[in-house]
C-alpha positions in Angstrom: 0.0 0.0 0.0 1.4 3.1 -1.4 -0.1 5.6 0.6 0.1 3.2 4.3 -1.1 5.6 7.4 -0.7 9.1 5.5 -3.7 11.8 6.1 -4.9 13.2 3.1 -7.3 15.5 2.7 -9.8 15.7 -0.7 -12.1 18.3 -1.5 -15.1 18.3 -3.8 -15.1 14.7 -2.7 -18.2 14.0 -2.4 -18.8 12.6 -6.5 -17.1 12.1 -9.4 -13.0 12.4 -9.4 -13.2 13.4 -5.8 -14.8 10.7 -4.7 -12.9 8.0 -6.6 -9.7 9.8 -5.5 -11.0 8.9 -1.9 -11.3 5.4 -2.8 -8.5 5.0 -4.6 -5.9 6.5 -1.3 -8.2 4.6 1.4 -7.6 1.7 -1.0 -3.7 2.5 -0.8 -3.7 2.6 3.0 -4.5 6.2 3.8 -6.5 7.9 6.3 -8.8 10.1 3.9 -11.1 13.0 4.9 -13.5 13.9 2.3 -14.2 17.8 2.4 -18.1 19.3 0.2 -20.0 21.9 0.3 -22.6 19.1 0.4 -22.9 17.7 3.8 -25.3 15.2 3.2 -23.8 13.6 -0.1 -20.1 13.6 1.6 -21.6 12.1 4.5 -23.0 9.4 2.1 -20.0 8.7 0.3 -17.5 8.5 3.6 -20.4 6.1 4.9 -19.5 3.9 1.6 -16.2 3.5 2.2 -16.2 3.5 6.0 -18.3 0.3 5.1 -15.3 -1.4 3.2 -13.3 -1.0 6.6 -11.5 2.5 5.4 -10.5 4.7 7.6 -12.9 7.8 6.5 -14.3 11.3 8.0 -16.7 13.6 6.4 -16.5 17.6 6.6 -18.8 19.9 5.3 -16.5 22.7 4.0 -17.4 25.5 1.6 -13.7 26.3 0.6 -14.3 29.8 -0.1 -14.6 30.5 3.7 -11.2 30.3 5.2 -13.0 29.8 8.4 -14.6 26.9 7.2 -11.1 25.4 5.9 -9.2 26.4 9.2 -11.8 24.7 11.2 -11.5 21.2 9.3 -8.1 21.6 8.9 -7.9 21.9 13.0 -10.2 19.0 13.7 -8.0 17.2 11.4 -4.8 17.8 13.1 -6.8 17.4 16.6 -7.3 13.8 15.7 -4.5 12.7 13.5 -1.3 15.1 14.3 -0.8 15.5 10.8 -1.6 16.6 7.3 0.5 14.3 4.3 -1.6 15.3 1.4 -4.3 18.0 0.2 -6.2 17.2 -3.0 -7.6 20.6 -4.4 -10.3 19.1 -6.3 -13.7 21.5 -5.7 -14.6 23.1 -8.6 -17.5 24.3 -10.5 -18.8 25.5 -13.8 -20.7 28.4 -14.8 -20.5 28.4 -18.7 -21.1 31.4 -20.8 -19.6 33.1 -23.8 -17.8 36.6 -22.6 -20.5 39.1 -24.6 -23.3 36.7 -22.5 -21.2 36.2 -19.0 -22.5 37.9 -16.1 -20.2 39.5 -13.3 -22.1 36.9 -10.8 -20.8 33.8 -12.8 -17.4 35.1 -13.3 -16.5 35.9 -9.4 -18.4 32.2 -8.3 -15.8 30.4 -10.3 -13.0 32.3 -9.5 -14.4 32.2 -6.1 -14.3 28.6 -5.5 -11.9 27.2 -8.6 -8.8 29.5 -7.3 -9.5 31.6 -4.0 -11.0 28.2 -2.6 -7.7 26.0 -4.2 -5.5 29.1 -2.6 -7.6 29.1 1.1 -6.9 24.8 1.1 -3.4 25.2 0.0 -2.6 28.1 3.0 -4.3 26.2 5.5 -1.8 23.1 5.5 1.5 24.4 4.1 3.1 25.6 7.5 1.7 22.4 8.6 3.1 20.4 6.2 6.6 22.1 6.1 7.1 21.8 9.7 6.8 18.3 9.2 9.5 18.5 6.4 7.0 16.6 3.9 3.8 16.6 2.5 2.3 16.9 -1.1 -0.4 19.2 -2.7 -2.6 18.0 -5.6 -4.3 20.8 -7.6 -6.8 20.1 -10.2 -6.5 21.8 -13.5 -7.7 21.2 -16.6 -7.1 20.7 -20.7 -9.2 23.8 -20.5 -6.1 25.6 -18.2 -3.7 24.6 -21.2 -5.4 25.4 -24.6 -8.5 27.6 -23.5 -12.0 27.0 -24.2 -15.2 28.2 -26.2 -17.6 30.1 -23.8 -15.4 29.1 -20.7 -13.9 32.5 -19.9 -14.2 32.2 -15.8 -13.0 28.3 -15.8 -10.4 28.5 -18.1 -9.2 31.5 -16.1 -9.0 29.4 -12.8 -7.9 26.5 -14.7 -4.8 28.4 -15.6 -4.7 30.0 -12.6 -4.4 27.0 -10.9 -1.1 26.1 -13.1 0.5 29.0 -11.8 0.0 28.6 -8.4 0.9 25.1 -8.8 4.2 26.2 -10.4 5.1 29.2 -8.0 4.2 26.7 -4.4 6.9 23.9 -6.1 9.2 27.0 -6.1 8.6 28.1 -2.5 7.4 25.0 -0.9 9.5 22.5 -2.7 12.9 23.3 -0.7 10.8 22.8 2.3 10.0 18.8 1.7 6.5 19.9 0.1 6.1 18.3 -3.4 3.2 20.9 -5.4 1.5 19.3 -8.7 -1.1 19.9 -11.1 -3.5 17.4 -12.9 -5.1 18.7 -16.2 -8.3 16.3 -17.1 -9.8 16.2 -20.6 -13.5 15.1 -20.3 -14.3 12.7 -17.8 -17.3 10.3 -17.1 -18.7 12.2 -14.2 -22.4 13.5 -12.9 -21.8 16.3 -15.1 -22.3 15.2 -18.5 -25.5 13.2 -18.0 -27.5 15.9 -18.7 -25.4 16.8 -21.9 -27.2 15.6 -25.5 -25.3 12.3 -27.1 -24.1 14.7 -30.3 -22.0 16.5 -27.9 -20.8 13.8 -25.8 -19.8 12.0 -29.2 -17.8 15.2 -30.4 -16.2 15.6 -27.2 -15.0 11.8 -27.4 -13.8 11.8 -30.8 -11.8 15.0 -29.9 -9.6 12.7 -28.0 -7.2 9.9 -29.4 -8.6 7.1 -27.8 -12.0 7.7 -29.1 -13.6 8.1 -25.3 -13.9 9.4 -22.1 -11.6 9.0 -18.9 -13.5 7.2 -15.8 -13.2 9.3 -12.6 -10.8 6.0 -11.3 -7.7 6.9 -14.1 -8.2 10.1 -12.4 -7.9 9.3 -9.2 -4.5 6.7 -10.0 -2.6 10.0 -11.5 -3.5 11.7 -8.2 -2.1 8.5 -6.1 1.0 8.3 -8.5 1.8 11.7 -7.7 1.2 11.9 -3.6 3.0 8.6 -3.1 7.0 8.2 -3.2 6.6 6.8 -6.5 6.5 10.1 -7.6 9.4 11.4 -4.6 11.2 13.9 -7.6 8.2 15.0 -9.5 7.2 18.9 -8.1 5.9 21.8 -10.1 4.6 19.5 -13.2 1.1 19.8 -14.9 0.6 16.5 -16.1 -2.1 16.8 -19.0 -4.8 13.5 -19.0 -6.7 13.6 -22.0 -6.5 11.0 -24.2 -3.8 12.9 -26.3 -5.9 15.9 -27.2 -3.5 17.7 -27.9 -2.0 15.8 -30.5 
């Protein structure tokens, strides 16, 4: 087990990548706290794999109020002692061209998709550099490395995600504190049920294996990177999309 004993931290774990990044540590031996804004669904999911004999603890955070993050991030160090990991993975979509955006969608992403990934991050880096170790996980996306059609807000906290990512490895790096980035293409998650077949099709032939990632090839980058498989990788945005790019 990969990730034997460590405390990690996942937020927006409720569903989708989150969740499956939860199962995927707890399967590799780590004590996981799953973090979402919605209480009852995280408490569902950290039931589910509290049922498979993981060790799991549910939080109700809204990560744009530091309050809310220094709380959990107390209770966690109450119980355990220690923070290894921190999965930035909370994020939301409000979708509109720029001419049609409205001020209220642009500040709700930026809100949570950067000044909620930046709250997270502050919360356990003293922690985790007085312990002379730990790793941060941000979640980007394809969208914060080529841009994206009516996605002006995201795709400015997607990138803005790189760069913190990039500037932490700088500062936190010397300290024993590993900082990456994980850029999905289009995954299998809650979100695309409600989008028509035509565009799920076009979305999956934009990619070089002809489909869409499941939330669990995620989740295996993220437990690649926080485990000492990945000991000399800090600073990297590793891009998952079934070679869109190409």
């Amino acid at each position: 087990m990969k990730l034997q004993g460590r405390v990690a931290i996942i937020t927006g774990a409720a569903a989708g990548i989150g969740f499956a990044t939860a199962q995927r540590f707890a399967a590799e031996g780590a004590i996981v706290v799953l973090c979402d804004v919605n209480e009852a669904r995280v408490r569902e999911a950290t039931g589910k794999l509290a049922g498979t004999g993981a060790s799991a603890t549910a939080f109700r955070v809204d990560v744009t109020r530091r309050e809310e993050v220094d709380a959990m991030v107390a209770a966690v160090m109450a119980a355990h002692g220690r923070i290894d990991i921190l999965v930035n993975n909370a994020g939301i979509t409000k979708d509109a061209r720029l001419v049609k955006m409205t001020e209220a969608q642009f500040d709700a992403v930026i809100d949570v998709n950067l000044k909620g990934v930046f709250n997270c991050a502050q919360a356990v880096a003293t922690i985790m550099t007085e312990q002379g170790k730990g790793v941060i996980l941000n979640a980007s996306s394809v969208v914060g490395l080529y841009g994206n059609f009516g996605q002006t807000n995201y795709a400015a906290s997607k990138f803005g995600v790189i760069g913190f990512t990039k500037t932490w490895a700088r500062e936190l790096g010397p300290k024993g504190v590993r900082v990456n980035a994980v850029c999905p293409g289009f995954v299998n998650t809650e979100i695309l049920q409600t989008v028509p077949d035509k565009v799920l099709e076009g979305m999956k032939s934009s990619c070089w294996l002809r489909r869409l990632a499941e939330p669990a090839e995620i989740a295996s980058i993220y437990a690649f990177l926080a485990s000492d498989d990945a000991s000399y990788v800090n600073g990297v945005a590793i891009e998952a999309s079934g070679g869109m790019s190409l």
